[in-house]
N, C-alpha and C positions, 0 to 999 in steps of 0.2 A: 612906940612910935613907928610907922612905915617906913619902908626903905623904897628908898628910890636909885633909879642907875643914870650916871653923868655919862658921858660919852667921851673924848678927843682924838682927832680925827690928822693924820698927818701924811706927807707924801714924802717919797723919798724915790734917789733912784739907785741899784747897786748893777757892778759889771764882776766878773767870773770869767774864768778861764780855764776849762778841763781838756787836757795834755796829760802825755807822758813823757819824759823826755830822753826816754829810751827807746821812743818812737820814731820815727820820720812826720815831716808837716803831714806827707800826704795819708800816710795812718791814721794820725790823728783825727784827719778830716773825716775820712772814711768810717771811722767811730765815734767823734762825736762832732761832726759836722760842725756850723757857726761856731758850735762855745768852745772850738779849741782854735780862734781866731788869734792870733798875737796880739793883736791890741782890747782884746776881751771881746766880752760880750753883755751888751746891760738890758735890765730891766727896769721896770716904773712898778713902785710899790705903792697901796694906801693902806696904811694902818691906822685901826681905831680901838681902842684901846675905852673899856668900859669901865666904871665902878660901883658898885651897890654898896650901898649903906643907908645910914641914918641922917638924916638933916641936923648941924651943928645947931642947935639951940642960941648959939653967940653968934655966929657968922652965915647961917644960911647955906653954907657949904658943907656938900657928901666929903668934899677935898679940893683944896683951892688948884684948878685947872690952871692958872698959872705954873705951878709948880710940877706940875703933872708937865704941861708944856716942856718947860726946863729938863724936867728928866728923858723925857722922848728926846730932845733936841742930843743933848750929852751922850746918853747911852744907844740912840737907833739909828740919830740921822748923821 
């Protein structure tokens, strides 16, 4: 049987903070400018997340994307 690849596709956003705290603010700055801002610093991510396999014979599913949803949701976003 061919395989085929599903897709799911998600956004998310994460913030960061790179300090030393053995530094002064204005050190910090000076090395790592924005991302050693006190209140962080974020980004906008898109993740897509692929799967290849086989078409289920019962269900028409490579992997029920629902459940793929559910795991991105728990474990990335």
């Amino acid at each position: 049987m061919p395989k085929v690849t599903v897709h799911r596709k998600a956004h998310f956003n994460a913030a960061h903070r790179l300090y030393r705290k053995d530094w002064s603010d204005a050190k910090n700055f000076e090395v790592f400018n924005k991302c050693s801002n006190p209140n962080y610093h974020g980004h906008n991510y898109e993740l897509i997340v692929s799967l290849t396999g086989e078409i289920d014979k019962e269900t028409g599913y490579v992997y029920d994307l629902g459940i793929l949803r559910n795991i991105i949701k728990s474990e990335i976003e």
